[in-house]
N, CA, C and O atoms as a GROMACS GRO file, in nm:
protein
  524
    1UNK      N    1   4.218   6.202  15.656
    1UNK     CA    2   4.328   6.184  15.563
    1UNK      C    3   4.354   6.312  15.482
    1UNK      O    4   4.463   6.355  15.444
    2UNK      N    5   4.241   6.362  15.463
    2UNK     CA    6   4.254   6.516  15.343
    2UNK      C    7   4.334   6.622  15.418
    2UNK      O    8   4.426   6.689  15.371
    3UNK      N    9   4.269   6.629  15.582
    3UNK     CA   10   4.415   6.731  15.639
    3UNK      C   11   4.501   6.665  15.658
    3UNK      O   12   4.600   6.716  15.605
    4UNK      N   13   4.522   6.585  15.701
    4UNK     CA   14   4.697   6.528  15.729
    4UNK      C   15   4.771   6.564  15.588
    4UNK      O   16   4.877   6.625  15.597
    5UNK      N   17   4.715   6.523  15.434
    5UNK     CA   18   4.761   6.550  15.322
    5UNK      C   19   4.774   6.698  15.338
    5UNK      O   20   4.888   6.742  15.357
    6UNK      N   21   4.670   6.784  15.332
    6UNK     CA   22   4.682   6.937  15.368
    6UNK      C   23   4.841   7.006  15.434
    6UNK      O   24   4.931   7.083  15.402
    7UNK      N   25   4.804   6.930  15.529
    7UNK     CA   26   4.880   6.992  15.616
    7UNK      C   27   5.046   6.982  15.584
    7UNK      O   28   5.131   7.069  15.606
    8UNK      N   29   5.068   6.816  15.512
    8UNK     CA   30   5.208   6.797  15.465
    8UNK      C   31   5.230   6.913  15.379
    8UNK      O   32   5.320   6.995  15.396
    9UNK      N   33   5.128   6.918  15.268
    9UNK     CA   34   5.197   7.013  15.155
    9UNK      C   35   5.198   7.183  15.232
    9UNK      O   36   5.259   7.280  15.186
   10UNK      N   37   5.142   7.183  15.313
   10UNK     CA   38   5.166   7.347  15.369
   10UNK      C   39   5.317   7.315  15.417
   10UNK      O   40   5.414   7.379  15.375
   11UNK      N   41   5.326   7.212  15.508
   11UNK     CA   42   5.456   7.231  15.550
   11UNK      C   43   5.538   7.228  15.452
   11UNK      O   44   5.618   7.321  15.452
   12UNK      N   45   5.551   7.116  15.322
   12UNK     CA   46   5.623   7.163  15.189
   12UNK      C   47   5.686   7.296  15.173
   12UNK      O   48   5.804   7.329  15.180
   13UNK      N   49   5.540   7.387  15.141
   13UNK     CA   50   5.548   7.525  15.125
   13UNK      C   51   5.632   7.634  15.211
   13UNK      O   52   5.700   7.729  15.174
   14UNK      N   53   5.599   7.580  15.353
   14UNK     CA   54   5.681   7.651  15.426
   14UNK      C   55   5.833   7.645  15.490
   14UNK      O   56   5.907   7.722  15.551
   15UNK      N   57   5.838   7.518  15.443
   15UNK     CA   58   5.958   7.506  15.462
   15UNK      C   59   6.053   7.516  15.353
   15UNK      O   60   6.173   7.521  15.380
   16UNK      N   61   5.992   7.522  15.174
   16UNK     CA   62   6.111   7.612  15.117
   16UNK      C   63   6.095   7.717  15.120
   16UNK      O   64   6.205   7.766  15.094
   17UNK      N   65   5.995   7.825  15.142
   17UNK     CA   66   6.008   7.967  15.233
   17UNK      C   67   6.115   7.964  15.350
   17UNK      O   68   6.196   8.056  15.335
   18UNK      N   69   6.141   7.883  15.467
   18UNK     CA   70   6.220   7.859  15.540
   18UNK      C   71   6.394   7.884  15.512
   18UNK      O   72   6.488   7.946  15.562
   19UNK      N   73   6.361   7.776  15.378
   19UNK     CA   74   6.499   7.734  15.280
   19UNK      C   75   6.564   7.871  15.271
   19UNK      O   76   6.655   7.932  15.328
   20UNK      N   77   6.477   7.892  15.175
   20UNK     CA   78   6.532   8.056  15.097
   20UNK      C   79   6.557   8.176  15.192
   20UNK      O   80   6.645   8.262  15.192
   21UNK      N   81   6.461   8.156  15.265
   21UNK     CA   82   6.527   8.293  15.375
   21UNK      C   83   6.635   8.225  15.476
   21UNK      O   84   6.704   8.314  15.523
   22UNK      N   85   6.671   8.103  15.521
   22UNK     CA   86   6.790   8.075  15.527
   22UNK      C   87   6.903   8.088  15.477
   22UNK      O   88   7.012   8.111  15.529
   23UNK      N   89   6.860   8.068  15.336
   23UNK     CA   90   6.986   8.054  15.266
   23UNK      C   91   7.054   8.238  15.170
   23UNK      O   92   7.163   8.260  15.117
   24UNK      N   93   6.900   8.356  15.191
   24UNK     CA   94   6.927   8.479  15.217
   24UNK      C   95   6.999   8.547  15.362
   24UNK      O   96   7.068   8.649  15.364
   25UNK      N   97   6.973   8.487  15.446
   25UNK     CA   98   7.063   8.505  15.566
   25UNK      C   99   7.204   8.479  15.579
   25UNK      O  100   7.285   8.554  15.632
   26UNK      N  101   7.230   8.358  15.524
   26UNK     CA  102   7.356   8.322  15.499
   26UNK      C  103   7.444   8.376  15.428
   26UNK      O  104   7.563   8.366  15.457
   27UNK      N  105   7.391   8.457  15.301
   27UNK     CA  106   7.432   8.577  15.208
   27UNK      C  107   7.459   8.678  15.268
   27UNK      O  108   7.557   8.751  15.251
   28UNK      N  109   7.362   8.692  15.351
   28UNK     CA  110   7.386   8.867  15.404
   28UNK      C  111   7.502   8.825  15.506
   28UNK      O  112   7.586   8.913  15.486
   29UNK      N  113   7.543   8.758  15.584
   29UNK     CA  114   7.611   8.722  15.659
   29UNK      C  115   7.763   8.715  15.586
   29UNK      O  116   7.870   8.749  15.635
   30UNK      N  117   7.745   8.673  15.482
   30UNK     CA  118   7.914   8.651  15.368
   30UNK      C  119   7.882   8.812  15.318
   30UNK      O  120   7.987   8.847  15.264
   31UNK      N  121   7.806   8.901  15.314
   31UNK     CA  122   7.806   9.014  15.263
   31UNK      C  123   7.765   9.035  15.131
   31UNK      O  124   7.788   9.141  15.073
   32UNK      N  125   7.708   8.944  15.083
   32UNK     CA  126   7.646   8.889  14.916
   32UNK      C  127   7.540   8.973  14.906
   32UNK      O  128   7.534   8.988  14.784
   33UNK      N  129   7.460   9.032  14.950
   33UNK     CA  130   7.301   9.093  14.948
   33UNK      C  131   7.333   9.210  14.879
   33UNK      O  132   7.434   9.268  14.919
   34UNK      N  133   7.252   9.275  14.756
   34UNK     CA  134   7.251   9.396  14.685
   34UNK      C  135   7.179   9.483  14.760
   34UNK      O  136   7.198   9.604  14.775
   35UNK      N  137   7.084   9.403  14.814
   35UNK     CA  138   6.980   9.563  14.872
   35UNK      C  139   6.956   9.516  15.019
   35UNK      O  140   6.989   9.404  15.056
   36UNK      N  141   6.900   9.605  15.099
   36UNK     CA  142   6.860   9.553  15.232
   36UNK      C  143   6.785   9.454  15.275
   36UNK      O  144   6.710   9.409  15.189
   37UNK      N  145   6.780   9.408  15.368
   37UNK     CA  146   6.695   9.252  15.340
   37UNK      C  147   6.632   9.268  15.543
   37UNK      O  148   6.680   9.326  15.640
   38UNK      N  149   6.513   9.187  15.523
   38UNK     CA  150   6.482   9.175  15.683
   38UNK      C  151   6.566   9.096  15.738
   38UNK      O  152   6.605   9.122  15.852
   39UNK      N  153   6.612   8.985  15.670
   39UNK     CA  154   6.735   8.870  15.757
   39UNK      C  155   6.829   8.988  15.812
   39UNK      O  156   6.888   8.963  15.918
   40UNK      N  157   6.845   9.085  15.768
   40UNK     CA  158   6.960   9.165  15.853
   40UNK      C  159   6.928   9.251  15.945
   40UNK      O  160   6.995   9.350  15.975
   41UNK      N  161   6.801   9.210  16.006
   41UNK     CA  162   6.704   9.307  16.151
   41UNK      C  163   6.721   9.219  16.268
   41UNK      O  164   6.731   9.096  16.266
   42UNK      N  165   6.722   9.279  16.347
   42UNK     CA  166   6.648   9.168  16.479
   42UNK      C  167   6.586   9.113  16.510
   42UNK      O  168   6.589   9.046  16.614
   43UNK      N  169   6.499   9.122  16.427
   43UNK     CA  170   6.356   9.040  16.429
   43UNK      C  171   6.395   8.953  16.356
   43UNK      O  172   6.319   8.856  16.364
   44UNK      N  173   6.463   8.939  16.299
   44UNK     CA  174   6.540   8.794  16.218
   44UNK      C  175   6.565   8.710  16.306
   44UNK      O  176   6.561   8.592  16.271
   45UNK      N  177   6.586   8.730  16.394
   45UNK     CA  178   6.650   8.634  16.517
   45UNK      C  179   6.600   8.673  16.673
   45UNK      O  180   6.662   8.707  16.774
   46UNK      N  181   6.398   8.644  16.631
   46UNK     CA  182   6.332   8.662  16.726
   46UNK      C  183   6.366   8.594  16.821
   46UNK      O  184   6.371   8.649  16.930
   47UNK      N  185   6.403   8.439  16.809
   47UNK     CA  186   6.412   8.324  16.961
   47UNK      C  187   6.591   8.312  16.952
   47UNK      O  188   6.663   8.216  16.979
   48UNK      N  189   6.621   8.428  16.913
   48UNK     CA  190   6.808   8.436  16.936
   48UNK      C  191   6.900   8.407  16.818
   48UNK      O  192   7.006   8.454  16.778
   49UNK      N  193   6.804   8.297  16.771
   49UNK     CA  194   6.906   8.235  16.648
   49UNK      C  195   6.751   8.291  16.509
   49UNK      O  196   6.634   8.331  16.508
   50UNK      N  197   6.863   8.253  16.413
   50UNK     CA  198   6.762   8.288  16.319
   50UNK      C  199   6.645   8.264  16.306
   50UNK      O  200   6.633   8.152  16.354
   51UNK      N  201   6.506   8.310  16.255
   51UNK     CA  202   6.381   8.195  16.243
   51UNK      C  203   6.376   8.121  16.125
   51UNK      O  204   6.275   8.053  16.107
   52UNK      N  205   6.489   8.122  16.016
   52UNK     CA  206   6.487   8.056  15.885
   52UNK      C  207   6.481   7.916  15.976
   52UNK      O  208   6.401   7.825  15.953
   53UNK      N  209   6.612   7.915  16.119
   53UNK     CA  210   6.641   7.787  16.095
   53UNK      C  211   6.520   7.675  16.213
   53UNK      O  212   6.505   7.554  16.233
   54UNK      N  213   6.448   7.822  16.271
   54UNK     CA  214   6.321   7.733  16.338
   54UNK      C  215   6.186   7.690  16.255
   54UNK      O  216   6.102   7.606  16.286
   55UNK      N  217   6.192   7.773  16.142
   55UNK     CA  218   6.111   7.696  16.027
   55UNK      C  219   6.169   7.597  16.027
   55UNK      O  220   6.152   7.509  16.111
   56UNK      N  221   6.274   7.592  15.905
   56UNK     CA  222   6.356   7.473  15.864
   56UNK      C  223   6.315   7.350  15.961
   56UNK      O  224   6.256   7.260  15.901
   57UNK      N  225   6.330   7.333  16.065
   57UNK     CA  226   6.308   7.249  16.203
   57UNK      C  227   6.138   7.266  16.213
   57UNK      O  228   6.112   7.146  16.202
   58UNK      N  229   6.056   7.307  16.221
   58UNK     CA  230   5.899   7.290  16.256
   58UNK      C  231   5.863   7.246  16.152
   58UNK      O  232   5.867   7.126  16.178
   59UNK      N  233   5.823   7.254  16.034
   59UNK     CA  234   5.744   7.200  15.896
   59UNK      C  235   5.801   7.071  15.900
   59UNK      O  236   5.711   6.988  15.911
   60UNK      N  237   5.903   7.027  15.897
   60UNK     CA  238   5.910   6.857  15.852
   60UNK      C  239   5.837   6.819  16.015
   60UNK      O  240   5.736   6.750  16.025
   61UNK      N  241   5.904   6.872  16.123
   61UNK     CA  242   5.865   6.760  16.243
   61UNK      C  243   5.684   6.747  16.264
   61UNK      O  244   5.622   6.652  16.311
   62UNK      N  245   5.632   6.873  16.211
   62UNK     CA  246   5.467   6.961  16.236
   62UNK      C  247   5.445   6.808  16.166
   62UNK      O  248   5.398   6.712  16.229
   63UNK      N  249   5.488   6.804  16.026
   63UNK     CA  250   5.458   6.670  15.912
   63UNK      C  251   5.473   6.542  15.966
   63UNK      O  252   5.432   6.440  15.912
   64UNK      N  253   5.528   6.548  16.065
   64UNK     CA  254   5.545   6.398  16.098
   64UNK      C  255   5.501   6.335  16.181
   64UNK      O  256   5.492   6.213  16.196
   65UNK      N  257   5.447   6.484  16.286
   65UNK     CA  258   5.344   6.480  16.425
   65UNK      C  259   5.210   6.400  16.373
   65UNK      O  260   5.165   6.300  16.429
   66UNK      N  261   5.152   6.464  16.253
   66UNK     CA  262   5.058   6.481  16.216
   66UNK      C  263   5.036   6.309  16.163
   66UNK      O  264   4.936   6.240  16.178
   67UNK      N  265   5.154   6.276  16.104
   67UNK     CA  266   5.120   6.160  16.005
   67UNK      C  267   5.166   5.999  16.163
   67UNK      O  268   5.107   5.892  16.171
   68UNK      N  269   5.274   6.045  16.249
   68UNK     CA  270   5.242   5.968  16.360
   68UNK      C  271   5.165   5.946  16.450
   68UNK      O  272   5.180   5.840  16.512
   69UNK      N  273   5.054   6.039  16.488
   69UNK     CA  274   4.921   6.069  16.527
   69UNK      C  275   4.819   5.948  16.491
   69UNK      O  276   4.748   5.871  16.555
   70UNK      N  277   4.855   5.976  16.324
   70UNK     CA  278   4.742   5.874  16.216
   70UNK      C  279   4.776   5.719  16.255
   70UNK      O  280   4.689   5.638  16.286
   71UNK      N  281   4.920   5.691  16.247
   71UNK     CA  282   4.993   5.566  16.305
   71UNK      C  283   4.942   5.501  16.420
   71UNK      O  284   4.874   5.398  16.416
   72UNK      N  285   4.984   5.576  16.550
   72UNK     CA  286   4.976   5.552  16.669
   72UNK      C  287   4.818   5.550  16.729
   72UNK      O  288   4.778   5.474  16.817
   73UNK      N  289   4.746   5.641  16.666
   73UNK     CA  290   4.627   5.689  16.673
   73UNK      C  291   4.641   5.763  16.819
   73UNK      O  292   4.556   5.736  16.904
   74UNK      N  293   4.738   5.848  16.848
   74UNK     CA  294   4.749   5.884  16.988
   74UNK      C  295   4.693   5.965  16.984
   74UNK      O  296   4.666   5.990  16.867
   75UNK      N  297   4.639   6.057  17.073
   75UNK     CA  298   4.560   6.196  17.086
   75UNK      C  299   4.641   6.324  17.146
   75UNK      O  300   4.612   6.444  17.144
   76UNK      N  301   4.756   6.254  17.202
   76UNK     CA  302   4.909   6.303  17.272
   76UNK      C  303   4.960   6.386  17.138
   76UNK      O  304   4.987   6.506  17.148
   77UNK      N  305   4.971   6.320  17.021
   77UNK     CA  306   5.066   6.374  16.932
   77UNK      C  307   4.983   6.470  16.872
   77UNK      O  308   5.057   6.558  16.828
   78UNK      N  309   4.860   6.497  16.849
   78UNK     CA  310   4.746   6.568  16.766
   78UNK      C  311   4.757   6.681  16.856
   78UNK      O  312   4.725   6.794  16.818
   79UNK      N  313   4.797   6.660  16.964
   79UNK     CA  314   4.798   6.806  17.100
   79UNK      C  315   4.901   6.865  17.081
   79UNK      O  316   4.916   6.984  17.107
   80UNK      N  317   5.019   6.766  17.016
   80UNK     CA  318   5.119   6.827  17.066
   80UNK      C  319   5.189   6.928  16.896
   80UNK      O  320   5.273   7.016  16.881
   81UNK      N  321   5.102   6.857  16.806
   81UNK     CA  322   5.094   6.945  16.649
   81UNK      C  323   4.999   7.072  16.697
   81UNK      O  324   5.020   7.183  16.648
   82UNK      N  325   4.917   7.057  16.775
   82UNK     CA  326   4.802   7.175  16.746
   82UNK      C  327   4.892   7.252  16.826
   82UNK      O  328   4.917   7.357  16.768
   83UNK      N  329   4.950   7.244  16.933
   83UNK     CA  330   5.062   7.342  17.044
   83UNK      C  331   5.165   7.427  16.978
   83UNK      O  332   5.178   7.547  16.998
   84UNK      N  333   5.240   7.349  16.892
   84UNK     CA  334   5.350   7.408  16.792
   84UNK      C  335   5.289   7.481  16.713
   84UNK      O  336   5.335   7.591  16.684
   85UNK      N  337   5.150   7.428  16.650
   85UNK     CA  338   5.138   7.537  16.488
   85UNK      C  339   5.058   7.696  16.577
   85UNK      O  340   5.060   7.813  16.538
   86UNK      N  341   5.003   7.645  16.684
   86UNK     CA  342   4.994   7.746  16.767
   86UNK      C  343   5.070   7.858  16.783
   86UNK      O  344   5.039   7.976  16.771
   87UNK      N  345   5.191   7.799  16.816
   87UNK     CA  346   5.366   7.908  16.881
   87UNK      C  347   5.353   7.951  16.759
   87UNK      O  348   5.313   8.067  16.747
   88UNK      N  349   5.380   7.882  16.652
   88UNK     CA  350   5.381   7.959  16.516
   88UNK      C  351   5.353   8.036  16.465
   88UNK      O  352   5.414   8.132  16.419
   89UNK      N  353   5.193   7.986  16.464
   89UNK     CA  354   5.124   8.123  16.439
   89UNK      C  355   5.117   8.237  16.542
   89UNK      O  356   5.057   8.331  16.490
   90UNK      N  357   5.147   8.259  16.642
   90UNK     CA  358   5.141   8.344  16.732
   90UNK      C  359   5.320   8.426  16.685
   90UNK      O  360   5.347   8.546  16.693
   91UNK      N  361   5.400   8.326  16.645
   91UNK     CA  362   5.552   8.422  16.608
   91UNK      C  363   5.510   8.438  16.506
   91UNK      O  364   5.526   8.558  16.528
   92UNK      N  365   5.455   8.435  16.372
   92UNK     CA  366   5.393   8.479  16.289
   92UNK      C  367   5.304   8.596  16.308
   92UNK      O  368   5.320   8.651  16.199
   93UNK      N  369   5.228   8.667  16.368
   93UNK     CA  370   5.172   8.720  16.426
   93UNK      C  371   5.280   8.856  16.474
   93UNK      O  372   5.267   8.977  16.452
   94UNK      N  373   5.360   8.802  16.528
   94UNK     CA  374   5.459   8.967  16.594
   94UNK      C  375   5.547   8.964  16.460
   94UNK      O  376   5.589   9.069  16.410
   95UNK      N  377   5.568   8.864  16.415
   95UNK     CA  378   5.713   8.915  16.273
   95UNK      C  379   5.605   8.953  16.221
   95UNK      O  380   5.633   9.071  16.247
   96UNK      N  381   5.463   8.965  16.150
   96UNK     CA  382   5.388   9.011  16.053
   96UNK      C  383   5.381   9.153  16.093
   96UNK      O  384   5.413   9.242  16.015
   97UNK      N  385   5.328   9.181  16.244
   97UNK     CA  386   5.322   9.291  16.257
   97UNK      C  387   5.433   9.386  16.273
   97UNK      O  388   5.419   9.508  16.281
   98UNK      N  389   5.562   9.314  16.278
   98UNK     CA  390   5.710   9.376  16.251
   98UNK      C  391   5.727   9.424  16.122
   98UNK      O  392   5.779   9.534  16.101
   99UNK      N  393   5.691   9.359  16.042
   99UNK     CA  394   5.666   9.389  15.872
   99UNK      C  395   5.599   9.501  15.880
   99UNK      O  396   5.648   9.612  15.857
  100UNK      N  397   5.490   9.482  15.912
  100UNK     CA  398   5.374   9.571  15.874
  100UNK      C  399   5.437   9.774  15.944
  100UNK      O  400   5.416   9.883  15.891
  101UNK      N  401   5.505   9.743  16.065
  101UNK     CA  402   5.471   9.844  16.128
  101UNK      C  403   5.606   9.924  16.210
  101UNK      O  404   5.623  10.035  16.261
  102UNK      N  405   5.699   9.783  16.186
  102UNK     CA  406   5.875   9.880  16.239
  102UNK      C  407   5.973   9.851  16.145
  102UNK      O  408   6.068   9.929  16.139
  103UNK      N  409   5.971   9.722  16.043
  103UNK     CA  410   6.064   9.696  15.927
  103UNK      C  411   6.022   9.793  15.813
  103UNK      O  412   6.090   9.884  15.766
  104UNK      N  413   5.893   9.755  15.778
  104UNK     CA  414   5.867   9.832  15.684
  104UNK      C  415   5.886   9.792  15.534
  104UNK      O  416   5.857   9.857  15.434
  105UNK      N  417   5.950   9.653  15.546
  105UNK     CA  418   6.063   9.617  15.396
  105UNK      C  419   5.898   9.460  15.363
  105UNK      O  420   5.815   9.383  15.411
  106UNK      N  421   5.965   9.517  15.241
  106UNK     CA  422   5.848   9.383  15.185
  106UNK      C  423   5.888   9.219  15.149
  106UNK      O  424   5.976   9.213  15.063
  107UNK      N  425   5.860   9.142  15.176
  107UNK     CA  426   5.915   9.016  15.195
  107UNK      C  427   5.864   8.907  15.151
  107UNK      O  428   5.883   8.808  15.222
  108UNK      N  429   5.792   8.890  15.034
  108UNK     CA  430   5.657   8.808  15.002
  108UNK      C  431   5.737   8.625  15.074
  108UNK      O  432   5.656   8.553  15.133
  109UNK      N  433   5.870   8.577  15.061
  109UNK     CA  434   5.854   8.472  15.134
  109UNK      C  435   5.824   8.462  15.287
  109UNK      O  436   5.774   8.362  15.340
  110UNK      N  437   5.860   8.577  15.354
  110UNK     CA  438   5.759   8.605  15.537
  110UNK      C  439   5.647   8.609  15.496
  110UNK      O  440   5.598   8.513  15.555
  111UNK      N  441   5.556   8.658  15.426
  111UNK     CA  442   5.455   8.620  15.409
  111UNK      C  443   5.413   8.532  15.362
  111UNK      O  444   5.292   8.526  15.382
  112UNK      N  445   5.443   8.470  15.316
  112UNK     CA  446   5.406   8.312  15.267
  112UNK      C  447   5.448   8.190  15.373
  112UNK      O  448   5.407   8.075  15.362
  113UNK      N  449   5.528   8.233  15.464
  113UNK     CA  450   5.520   8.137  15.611
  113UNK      C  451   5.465   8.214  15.656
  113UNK      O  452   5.474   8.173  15.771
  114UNK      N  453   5.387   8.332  15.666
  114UNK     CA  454   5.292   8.385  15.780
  114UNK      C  455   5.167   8.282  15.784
  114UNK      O  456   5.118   8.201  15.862
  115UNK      N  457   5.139   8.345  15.618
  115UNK     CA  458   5.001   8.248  15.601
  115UNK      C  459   4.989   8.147  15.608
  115UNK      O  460   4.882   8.102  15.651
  116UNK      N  461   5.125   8.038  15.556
  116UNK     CA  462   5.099   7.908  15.572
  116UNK      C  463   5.096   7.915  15.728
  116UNK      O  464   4.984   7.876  15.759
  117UNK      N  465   5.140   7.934  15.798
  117UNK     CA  466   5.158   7.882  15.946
  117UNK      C  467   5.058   7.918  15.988
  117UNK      O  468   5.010   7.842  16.072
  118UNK      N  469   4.988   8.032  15.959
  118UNK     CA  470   4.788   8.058  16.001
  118UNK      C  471   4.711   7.931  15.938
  118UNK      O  472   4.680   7.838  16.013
  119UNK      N  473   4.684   7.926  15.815
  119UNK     CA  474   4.629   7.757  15.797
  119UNK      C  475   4.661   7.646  15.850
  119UNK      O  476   4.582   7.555  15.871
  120UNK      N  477   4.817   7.645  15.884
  120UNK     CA  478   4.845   7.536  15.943
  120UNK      C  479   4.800   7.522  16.114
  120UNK      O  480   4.785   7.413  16.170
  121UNK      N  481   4.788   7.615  16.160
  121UNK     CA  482   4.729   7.647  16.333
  121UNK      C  483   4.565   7.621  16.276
  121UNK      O  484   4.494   7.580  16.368
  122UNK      N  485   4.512   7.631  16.184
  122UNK     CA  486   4.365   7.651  16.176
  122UNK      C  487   4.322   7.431  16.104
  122UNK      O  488   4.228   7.354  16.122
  123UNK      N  489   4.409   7.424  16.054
  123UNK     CA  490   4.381   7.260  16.026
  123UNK      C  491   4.437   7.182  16.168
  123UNK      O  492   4.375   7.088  16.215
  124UNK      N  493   4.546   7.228  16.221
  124UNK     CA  494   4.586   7.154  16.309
  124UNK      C  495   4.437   7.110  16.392
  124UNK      O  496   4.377   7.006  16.416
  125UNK      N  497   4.419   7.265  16.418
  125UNK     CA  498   4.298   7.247  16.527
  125UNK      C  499   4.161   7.117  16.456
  125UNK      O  500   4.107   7.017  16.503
  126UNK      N  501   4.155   7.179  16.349
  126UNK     CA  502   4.018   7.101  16.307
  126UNK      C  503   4.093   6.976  16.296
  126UNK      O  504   4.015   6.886  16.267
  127UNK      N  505   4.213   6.934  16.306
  127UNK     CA  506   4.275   6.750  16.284
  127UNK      C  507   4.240   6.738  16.400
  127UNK      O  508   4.177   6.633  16.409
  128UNK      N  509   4.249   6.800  16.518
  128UNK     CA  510   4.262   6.783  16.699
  128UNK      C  511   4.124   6.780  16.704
  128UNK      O  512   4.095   6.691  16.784
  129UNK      N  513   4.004   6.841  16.651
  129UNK     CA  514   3.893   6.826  16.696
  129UNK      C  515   3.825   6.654  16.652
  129UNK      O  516   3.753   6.570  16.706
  130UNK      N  517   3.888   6.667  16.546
  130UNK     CA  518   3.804   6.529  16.438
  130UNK      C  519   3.875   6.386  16.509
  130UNK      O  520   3.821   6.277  16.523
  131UNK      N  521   4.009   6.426  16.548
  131UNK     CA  522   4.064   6.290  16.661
  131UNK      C  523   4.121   6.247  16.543
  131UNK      O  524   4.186   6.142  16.540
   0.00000   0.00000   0.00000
């Protein structure tokens, strides 16, 4: 019960990180932005479309995997949370090192879905081990 709780409030977290760099994308897009922003790189739109809006979309469903799992008691759905926070953290992983090493621009909400989405790949697993 303590990770499934865990895990909701990370997704919380990451999904108004999600919010806000959505809703900074959407600015830069109307031309609203004062200073340069990563939403206006390519790496903004690693899987084509933005990643605000594949956050936005993973944290509630990650939350619901997790808490229908508990329901169903399936072992199907606990595989199929640990798979996603996986992808996650692994696109977490190349946008971090995009930060770190060709953007260059500082972003404390990418980092705050980096990390959440590393805890969240690291509880998933220990929810998938415990059944």
């Amino acid at each position: 019960m303590i990770l499934r709780i865990a895990i909701t409030l990370l997704c919380g977290v990451g999904l108004y990180a999600a919010l806000f760099m959505l809703n900074k994308a959407q600015k830069a897009a109307r031309g609203q932005l004062a200073e340069p922003s990563v939403v206006q790189t390519p790496r903004a739109r690693l899987l084509g479309f933005n990643n605000a809006w594949a956050g936005a979309a993973f944290y509630p469903i990650l939350a619901i995997l997790v808490w229908v799992s508990a329901a169903v008691a399936g072992p199907i759905w606990l595989r199929l949370a640990m798979a996603i926070s996986l992808l996650a953290a692994a696109m977490s992983l190349v946008l971090a090192y995009s930060l770190l090493r060709v953007t260059k621009m500082p972003c404390p909400y990418c980092w705050t879905a980096h990390v959440t989405n590393w805890l969240l790949a690291i509880l998933c697993i220990a929810l998938s081990v415990r059944g």
